[in-house]
BALOBA-1460 file (C-alpha; in Angstrom, 3 decimals):
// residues 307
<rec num="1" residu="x" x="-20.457" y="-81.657" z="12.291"/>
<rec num="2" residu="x" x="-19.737" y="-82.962" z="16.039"/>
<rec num="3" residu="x" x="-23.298" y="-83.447" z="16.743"/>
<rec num="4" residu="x" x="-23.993" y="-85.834" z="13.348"/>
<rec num="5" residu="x" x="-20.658" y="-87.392" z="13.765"/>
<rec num="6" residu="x" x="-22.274" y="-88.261" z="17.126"/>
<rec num="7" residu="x" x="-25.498" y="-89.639" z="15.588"/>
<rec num="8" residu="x" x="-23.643" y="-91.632" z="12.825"/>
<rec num="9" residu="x" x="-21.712" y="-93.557" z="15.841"/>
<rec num="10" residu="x" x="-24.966" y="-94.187" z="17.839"/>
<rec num="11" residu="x" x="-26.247" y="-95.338" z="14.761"/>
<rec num="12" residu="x" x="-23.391" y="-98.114" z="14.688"/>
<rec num="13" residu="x" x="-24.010" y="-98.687" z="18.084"/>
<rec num="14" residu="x" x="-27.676" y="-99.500" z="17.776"/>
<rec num="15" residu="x" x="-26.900" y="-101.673" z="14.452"/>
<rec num="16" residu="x" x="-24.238" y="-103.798" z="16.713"/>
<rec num="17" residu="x" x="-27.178" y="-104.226" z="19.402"/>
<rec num="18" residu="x" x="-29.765" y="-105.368" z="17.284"/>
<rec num="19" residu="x" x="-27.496" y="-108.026" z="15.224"/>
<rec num="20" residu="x" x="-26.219" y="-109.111" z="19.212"/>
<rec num="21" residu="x" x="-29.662" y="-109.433" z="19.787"/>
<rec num="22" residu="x" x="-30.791" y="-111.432" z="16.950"/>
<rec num="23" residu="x" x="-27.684" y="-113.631" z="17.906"/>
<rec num="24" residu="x" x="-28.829" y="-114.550" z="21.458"/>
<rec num="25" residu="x" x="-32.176" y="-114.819" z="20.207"/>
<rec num="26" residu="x" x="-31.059" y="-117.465" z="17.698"/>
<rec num="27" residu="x" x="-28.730" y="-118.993" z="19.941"/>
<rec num="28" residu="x" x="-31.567" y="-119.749" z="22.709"/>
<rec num="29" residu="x" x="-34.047" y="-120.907" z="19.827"/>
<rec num="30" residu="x" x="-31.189" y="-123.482" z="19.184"/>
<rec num="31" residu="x" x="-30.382" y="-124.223" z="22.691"/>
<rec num="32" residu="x" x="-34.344" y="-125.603" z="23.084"/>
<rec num="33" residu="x" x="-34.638" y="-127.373" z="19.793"/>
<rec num="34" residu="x" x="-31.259" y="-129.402" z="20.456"/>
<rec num="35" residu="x" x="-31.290" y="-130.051" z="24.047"/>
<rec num="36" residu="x" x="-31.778" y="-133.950" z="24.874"/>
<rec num="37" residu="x" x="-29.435" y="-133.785" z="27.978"/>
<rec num="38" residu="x" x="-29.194" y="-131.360" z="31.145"/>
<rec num="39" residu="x" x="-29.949" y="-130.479" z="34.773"/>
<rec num="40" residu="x" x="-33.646" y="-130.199" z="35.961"/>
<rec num="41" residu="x" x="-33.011" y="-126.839" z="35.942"/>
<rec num="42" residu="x" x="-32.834" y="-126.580" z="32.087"/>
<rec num="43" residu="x" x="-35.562" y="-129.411" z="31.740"/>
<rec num="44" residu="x" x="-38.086" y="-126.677" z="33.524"/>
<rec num="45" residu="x" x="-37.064" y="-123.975" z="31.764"/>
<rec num="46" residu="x" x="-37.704" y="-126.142" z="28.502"/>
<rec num="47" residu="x" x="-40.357" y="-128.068" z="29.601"/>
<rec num="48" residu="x" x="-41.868" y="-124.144" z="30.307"/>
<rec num="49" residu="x" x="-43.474" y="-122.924" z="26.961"/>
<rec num="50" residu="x" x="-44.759" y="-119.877" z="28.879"/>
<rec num="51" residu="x" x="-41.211" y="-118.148" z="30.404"/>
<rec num="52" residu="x" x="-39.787" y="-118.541" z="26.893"/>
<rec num="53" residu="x" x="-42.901" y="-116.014" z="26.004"/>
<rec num="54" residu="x" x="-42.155" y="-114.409" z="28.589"/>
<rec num="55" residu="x" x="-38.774" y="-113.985" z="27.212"/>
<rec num="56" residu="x" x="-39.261" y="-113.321" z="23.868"/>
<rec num="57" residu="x" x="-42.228" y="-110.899" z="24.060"/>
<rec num="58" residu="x" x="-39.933" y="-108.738" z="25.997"/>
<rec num="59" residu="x" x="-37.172" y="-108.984" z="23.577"/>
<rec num="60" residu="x" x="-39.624" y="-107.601" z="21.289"/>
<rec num="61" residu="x" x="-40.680" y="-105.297" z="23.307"/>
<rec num="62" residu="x" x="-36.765" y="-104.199" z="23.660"/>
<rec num="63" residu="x" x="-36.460" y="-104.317" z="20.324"/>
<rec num="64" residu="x" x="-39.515" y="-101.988" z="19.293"/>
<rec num="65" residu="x" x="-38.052" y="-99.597" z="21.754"/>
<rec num="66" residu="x" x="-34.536" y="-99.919" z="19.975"/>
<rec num="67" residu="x" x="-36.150" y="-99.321" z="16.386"/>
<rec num="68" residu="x" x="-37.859" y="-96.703" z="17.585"/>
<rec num="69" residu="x" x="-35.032" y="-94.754" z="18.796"/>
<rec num="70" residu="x" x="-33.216" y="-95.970" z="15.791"/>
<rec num="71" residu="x" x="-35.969" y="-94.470" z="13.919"/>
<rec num="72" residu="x" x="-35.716" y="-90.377" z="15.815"/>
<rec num="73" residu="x" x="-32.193" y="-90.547" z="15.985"/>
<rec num="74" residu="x" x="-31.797" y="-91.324" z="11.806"/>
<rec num="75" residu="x" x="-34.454" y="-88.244" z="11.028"/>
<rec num="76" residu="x" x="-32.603" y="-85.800" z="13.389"/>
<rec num="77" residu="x" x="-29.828" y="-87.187" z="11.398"/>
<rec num="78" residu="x" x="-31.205" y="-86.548" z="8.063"/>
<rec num="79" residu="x" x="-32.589" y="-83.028" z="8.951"/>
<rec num="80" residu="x" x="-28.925" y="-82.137" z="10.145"/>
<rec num="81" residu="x" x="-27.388" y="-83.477" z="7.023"/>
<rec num="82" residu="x" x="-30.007" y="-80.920" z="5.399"/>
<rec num="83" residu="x" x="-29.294" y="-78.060" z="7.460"/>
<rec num="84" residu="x" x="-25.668" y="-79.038" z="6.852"/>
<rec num="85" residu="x" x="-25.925" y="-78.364" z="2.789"/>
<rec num="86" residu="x" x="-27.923" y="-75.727" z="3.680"/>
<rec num="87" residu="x" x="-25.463" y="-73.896" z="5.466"/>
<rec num="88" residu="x" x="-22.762" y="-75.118" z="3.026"/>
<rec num="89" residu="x" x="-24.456" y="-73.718" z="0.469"/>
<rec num="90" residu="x" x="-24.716" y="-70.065" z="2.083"/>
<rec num="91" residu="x" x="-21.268" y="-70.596" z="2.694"/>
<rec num="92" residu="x" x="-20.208" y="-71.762" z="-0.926"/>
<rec num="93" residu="x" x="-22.490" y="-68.216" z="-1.654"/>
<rec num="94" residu="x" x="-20.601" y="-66.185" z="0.836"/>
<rec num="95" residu="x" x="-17.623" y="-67.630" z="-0.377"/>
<rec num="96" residu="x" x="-18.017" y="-66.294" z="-3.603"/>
<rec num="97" residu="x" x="-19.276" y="-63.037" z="-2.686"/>
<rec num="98" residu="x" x="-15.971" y="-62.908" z="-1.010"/>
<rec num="99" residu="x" x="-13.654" y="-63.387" z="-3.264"/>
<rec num="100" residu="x" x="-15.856" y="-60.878" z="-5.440"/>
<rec num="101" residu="x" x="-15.171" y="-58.087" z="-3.075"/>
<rec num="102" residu="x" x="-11.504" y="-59.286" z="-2.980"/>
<rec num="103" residu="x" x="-11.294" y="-59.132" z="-6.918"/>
<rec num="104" residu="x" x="-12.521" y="-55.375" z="-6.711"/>
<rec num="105" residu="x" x="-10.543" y="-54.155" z="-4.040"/>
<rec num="106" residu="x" x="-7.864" y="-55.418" z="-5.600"/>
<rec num="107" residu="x" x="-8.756" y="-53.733" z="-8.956"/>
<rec num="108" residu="x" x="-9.342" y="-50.115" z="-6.894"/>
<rec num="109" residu="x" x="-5.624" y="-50.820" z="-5.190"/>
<rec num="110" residu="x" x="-4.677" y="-51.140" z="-8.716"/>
<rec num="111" residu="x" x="-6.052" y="-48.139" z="-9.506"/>
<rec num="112" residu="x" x="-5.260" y="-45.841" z="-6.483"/>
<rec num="113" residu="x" x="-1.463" y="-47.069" z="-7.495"/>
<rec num="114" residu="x" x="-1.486" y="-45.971" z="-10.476"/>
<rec num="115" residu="x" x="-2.990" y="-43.029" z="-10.335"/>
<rec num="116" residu="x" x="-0.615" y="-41.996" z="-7.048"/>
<rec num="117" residu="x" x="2.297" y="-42.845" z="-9.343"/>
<rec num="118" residu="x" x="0.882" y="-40.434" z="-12.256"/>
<rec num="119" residu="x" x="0.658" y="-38.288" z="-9.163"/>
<rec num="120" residu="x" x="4.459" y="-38.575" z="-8.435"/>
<rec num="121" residu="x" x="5.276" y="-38.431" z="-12.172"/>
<rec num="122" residu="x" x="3.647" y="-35.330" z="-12.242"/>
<rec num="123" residu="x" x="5.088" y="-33.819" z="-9.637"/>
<rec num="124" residu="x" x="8.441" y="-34.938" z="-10.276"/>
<rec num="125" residu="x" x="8.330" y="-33.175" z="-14.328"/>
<rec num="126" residu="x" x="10.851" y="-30.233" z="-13.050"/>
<rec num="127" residu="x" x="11.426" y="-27.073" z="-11.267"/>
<rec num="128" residu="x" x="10.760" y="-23.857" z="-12.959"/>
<rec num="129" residu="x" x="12.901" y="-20.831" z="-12.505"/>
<rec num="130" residu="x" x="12.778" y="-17.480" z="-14.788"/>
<rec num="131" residu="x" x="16.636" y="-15.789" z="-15.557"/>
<rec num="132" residu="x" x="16.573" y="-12.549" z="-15.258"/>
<rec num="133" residu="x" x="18.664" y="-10.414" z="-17.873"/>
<rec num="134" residu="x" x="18.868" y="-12.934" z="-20.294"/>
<rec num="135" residu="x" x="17.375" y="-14.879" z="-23.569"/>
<rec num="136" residu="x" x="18.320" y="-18.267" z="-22.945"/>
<rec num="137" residu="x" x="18.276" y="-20.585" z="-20.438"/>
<rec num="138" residu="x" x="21.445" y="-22.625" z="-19.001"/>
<rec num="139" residu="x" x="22.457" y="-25.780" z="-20.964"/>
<rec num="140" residu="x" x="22.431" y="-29.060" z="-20.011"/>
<rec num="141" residu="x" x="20.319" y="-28.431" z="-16.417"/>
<rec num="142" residu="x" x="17.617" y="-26.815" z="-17.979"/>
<rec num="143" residu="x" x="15.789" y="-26.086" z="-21.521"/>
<rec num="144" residu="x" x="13.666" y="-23.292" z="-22.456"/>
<rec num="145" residu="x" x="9.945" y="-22.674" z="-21.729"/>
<rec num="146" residu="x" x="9.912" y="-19.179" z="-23.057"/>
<rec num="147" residu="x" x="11.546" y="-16.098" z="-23.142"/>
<rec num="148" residu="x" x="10.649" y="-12.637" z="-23.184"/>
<rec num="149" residu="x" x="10.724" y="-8.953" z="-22.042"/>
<rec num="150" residu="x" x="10.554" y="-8.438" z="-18.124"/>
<rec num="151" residu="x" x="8.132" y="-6.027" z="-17.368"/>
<rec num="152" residu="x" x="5.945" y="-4.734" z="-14.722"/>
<rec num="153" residu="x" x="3.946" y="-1.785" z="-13.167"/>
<rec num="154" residu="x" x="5.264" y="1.666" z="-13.071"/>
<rec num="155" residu="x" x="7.470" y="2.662" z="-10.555"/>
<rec num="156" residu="x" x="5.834" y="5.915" z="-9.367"/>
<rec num="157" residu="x" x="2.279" y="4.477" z="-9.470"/>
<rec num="158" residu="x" x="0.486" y="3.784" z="-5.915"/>
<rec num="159" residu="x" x="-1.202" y="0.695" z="-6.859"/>
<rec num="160" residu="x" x="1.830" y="-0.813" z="-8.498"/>
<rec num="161" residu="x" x="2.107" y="-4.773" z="-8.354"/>
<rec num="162" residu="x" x="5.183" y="-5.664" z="-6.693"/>
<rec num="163" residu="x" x="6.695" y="-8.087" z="-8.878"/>
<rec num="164" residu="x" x="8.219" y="-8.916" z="-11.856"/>
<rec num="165" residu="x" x="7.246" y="-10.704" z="-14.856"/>
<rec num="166" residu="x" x="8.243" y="-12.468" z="-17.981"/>
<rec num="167" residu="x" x="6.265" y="-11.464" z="-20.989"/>
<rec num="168" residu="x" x="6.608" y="-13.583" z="-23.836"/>
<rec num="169" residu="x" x="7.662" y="-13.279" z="-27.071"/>
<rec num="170" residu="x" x="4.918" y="-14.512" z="-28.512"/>
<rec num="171" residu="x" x="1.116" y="-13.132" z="-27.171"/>
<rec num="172" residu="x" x="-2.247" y="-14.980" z="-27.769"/>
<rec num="173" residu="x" x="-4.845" y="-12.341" z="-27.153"/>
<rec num="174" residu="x" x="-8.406" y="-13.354" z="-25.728"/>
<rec num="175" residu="x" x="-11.810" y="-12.452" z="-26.901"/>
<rec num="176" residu="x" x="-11.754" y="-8.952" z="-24.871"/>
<rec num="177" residu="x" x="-8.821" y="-7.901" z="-26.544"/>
<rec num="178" residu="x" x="-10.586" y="-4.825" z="-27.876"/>
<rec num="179" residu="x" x="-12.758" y="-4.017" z="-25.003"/>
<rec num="180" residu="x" x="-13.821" y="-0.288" z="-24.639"/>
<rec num="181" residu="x" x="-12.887" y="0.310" z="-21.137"/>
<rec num="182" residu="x" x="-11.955" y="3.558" z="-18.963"/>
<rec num="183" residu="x" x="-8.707" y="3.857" z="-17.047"/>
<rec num="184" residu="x" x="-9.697" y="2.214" z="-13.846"/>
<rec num="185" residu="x" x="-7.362" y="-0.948" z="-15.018"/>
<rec num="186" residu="x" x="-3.921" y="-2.085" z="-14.033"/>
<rec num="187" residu="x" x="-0.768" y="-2.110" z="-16.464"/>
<rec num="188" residu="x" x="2.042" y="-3.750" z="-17.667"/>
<rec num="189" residu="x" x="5.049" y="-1.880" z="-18.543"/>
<rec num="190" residu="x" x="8.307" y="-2.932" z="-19.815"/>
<rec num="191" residu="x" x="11.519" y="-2.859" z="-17.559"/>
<rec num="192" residu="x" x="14.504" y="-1.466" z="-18.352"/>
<rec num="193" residu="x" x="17.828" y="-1.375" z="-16.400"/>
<rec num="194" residu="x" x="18.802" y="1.368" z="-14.128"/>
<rec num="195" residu="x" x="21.545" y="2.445" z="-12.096"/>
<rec num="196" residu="x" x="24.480" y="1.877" z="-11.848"/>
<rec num="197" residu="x" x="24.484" y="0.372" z="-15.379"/>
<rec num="198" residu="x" x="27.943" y="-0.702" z="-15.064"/>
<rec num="199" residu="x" x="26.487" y="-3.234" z="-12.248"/>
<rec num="200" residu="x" x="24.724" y="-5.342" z="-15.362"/>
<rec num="201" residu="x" x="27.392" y="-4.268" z="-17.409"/>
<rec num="202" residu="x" x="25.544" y="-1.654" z="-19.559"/>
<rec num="203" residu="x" x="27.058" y="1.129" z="-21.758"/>
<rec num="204" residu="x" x="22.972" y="2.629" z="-21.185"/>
<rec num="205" residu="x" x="20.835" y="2.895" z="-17.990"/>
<rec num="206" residu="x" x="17.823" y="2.774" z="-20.496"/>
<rec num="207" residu="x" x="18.770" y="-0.791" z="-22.034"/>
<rec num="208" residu="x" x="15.472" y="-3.135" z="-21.673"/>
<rec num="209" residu="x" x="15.840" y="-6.258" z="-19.815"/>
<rec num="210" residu="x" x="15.233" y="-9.171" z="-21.477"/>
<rec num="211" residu="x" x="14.710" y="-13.088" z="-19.318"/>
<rec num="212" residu="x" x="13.500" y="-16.403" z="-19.720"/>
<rec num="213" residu="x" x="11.625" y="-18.983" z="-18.276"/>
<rec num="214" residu="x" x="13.338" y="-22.372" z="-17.454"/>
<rec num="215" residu="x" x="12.580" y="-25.685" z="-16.877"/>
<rec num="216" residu="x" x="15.409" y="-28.407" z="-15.034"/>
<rec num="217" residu="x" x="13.573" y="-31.612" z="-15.644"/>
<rec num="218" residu="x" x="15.269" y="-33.475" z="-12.828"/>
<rec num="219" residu="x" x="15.021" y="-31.176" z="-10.126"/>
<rec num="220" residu="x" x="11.963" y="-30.318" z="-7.971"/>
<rec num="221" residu="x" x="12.605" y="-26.961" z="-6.230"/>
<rec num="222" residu="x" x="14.403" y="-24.082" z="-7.498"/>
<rec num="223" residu="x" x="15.971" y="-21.306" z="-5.019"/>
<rec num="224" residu="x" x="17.015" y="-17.952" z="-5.336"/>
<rec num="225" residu="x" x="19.553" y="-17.123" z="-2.609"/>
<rec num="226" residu="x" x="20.494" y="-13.357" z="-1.840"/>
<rec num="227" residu="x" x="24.141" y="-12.185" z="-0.774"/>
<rec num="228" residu="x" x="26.109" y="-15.477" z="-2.143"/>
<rec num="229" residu="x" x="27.486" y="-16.572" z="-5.646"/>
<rec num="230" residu="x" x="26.884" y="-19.796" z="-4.416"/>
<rec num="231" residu="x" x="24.871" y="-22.745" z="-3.971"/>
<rec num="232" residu="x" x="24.544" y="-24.609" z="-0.242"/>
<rec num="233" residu="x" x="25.529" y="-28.373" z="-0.686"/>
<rec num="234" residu="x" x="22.994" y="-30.415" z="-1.940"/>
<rec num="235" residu="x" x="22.115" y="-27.703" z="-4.487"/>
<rec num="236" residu="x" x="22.611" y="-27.132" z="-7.897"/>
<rec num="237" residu="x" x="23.163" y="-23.504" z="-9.451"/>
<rec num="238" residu="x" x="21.647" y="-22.797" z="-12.609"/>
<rec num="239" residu="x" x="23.017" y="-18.941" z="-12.622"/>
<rec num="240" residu="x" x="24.705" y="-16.102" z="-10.697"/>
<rec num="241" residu="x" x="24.503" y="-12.431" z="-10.691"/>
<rec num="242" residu="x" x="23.695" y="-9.071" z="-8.824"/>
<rec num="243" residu="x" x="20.769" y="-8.650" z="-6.619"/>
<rec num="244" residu="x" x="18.276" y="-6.518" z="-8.341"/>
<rec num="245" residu="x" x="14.990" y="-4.219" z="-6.800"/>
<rec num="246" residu="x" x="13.114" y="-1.048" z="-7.750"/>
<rec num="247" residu="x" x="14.618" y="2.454" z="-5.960"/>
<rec num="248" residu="x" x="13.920" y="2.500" z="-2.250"/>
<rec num="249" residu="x" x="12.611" y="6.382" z="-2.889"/>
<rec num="250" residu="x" x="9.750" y="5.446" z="-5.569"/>
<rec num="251" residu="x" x="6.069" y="4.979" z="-5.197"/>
<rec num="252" residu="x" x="5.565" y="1.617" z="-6.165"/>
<rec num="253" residu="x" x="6.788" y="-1.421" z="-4.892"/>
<rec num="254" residu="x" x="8.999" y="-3.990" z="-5.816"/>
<rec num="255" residu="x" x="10.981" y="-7.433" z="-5.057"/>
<rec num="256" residu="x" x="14.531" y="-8.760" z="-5.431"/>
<rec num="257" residu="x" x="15.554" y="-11.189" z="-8.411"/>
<rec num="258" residu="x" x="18.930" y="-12.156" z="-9.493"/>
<rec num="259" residu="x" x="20.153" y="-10.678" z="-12.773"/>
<rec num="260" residu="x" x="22.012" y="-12.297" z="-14.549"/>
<rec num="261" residu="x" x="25.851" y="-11.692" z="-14.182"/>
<rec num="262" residu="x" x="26.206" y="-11.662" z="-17.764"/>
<rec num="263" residu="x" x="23.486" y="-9.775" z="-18.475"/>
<rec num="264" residu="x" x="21.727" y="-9.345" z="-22.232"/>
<rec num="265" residu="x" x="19.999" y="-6.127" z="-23.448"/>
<rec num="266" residu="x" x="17.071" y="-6.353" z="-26.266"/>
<rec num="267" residu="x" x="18.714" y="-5.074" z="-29.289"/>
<rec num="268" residu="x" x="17.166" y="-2.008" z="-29.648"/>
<rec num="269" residu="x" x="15.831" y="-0.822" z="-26.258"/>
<rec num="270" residu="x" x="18.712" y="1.660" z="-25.167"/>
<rec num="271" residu="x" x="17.630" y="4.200" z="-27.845"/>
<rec num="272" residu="x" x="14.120" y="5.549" z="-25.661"/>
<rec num="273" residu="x" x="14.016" y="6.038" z="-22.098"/>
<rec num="274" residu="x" x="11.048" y="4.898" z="-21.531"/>
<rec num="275" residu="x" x="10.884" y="3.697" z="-17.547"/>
<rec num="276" residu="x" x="8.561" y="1.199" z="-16.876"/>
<rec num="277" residu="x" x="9.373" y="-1.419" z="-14.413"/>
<rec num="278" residu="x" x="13.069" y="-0.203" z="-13.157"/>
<rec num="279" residu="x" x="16.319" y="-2.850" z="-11.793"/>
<rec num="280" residu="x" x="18.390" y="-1.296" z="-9.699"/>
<rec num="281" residu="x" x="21.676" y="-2.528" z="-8.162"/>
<rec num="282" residu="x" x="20.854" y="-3.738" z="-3.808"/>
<rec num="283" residu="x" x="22.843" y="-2.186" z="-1.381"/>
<rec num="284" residu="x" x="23.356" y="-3.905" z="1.843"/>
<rec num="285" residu="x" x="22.382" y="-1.712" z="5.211"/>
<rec num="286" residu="x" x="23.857" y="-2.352" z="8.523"/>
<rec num="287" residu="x" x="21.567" y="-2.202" z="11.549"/>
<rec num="288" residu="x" x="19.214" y="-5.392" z="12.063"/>
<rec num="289" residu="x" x="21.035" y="-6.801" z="9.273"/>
<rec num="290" residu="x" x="24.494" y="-8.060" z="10.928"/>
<rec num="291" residu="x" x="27.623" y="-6.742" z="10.071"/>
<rec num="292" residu="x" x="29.984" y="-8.352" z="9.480"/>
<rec num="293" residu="x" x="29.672" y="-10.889" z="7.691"/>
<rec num="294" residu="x" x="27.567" y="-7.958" z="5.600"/>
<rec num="295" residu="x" x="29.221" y="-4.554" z="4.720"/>
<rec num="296" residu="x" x="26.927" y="-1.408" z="5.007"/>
<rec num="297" residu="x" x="26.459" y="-0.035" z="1.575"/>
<rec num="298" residu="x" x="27.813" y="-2.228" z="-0.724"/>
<rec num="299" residu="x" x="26.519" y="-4.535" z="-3.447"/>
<rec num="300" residu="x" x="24.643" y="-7.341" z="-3.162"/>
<rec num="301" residu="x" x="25.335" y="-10.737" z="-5.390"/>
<rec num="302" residu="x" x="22.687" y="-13.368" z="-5.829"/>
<rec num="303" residu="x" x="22.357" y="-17.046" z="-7.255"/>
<rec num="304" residu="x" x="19.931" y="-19.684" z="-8.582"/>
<rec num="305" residu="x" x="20.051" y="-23.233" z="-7.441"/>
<rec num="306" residu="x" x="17.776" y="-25.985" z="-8.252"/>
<rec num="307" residu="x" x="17.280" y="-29.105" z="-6.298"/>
């Protein structure tokens, strides 16, 4: 744009020069036709038809020159007005290109937001927590997934699973329900409470335990915390109870949950002793465990705190 800008001026420039010239060269034609009076000076240069040749054969030849450059200067001229829509063209095309990126990264953004938010909605739908040693789940902090029958492996076999489970009410079975298998398997048993029974507040060591799984839609975590009744600040308790385990002497092994402190049986269970998957009331043990603030040997609470 500088560089045309600078042509466009010379341009004017050599337009001024040649009207100038065409001035002076009118001015002298007029000077010859109308002089009558004058030095001798003048009278030669009148009286001399051949200097005024001179004179104007090299103001044509001037001139020529002038129209000549006149004539380079307005083609470099028009071929950089050409290469000028040229390039504004590419850039009208880049331009557009442009702002068609723009529009799809700004459609991706839109979806990368939306999807992280259906991320965090997802992940914000509740903490999940099973109660031990009862049917129901605490009201207004929590509502019910399922409930069930706790159960487990047998507590004198080797290659026991540790834990405990919920089984619910209400089984779907697969399409290998009935497949004809040996004993190399693992099982499921029931549990059933154990000693002492007056720790869950059983009449009958061989009650079954029942427990259900709960959901606290505005939480996120869920905590169970052993040797305290209750929650740390910042924490919200969804139950309370006695620390619960398989016997220290048995095969298999086991975990600690929190039972209930107003522990349920299933109606029915107390009537066969049937083992299974065993609670037992937790002791605490002085040594590497400090005491105080623990005593040795006596029972452990528990509680349930969502976040």
């Amino acid at each position: 744009m500088t560089y045309v800008s600078f042509l466009t001026a010379d341009h004017t420039r050599l337009s001024t020069c040649l009207n100038m010239f065409s001035y002076l060269l009118l001015t002298a034609f007029l000077a010859v036709i109308s002089y009558t009076n004058g030095s001798d000076e003048k009278r030669i240069l009148l009286s001399d038809p051949q200097y005024i040749q001179q004179e104007l054969t090299r103001f044509q030849s001037e001139l020529q020159e002038i129209q000549v450059k006149y004539n380079t200067q307005n083609t470099k001229l028009a071929e950089l007005q050409v290469k000028y829509d040229t390039q504004n063209t590419n850039l009208t095309e880049l331009q557009k290109k442009y702002d068609s990126q723009n529009t799809k990264v700004t459609e991706l953004q839109a979806k990368v937001t939306t999807f992280e938010n259906a991320f965090i909605s997802q992940g914000d739908k509740g903490a999940v927590l099973t109660r031990w040693g009862r049917s129901d789940c605490p009201a207004n902090i929590t509502t019910m997934v399922y409930s069930g029958t706790a159960g487990g492996s047998f507590f004198t076999h080797t290659g026991a699973a540790a834990e405990y489970v919920c089984m619910p009410d209400d089984p779907i079975w697969g399409p290998n329900k009935d497949l004809v298998y040996g004993e190399v398997v693992g099982y499921i048993y029931g549990a059933e409470y154990q000693d002492p029974d007056t720790l869950f507040g059983m009449s009958d060591y061989a009650e079954d335990v029942p427990c259900a799984v709960c959901l606290g839609e505005q939480y996120t975590a869920s905590l169970m915390i052993p040797g305290r009744t209750q929650c740390y600040p910042g924490w919200t308790e969804v139950y309370h109870g006695n620390l619960a385990s398989g016997y220290h002497g048995h095969t298999a092994a086991s975990q600690y949950v929190c039972v209930d402190e107003h522990a349920q049986a299933i109606p029915g269970g107390g009537t066969h002793d049937e083992d299974g998957k065993l609670f037992y009331g937790v002791k605490a043990k002085c040594g590497a465990l400090p005491c105080p603030p623990y005593e040795d040997g006596k029972f452990l609470s528990c509680v349930v705190c969502m976040k």
